[in-house]
C-alpha positions in Angstrom: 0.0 0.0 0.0 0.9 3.7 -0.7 -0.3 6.2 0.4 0.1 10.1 -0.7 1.2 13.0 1.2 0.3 16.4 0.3 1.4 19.7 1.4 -1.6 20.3 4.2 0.0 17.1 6.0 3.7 18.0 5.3 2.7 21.9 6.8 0.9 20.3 9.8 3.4 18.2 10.8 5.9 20.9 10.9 3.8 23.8 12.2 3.4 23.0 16.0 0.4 25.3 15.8 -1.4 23.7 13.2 -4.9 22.2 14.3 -3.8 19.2 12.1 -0.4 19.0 13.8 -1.4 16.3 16.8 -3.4 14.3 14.2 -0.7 14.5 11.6 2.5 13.5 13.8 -0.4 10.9 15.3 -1.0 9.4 11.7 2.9 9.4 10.5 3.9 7.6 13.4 1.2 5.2 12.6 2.2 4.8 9.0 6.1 4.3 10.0 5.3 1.9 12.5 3.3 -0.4 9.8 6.2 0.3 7.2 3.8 2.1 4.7 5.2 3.7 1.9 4.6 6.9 1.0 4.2 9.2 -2.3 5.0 13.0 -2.5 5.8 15.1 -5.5 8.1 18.0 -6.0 5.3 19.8 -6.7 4.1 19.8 -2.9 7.7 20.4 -1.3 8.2 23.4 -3.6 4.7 24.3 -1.5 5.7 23.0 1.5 8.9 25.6 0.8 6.8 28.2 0.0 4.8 28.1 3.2 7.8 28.5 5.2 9.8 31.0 3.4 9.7 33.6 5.7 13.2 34.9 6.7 12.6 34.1 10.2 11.0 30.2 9.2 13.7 29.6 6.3 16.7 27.7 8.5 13.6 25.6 10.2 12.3 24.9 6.6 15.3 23.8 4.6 16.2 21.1 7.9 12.6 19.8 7.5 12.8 19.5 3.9 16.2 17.9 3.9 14.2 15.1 7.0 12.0 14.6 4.2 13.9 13.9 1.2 15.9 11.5 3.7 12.9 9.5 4.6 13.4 5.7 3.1 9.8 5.0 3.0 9.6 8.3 0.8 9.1 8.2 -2.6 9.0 11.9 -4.6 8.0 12.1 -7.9 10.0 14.0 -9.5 9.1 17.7 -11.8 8.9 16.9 -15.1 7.4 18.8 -18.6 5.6 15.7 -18.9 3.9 15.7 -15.4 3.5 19.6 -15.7 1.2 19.2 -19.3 -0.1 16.3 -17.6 -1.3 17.9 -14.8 
């Protein structure tokens, strides 16, 4: 099974503050614990990025991001022209 993560999850799970946050970190640690994998694209970190670009949130976001890529059960679909006119 796969299951896809989009940005509002990404967002929630980094933003403390987040009314999705507890149910987010909740639902990761749920999926790591059953070895799912999971399904991102580009296209949603470049969001995830552009939520947190703030000067302030920038250092926070580009650790985060790098946590992500990093994850094994992570699979990101890479930006393509193909996916783009798809899309």
């Amino acid at each position: 099974m796969t299951i896809f993560v989009d940005t509002v999850a990404w967002i929630a799970l980094l933003n403390k503050r987040d009314s999705l946050h507890s149910a987010s970190v909740q639902l990761m640690n749920q999926l790591q614990q059953l070895q799912i994998q999971l399904l991102t694209t580009e296209f949603v970190l470049l969001e995830v990025a552009d939520a947190f670009c703030t000067v302030p949130n920038r250092p926070s976001a580009i650790q985060y991001l790098e946590r992500i890529r990093a994850l094994n059960s992570l699979e990101i679909v890479p930006v393509s022209q193909q996916l783009l006119d798809a899309g």
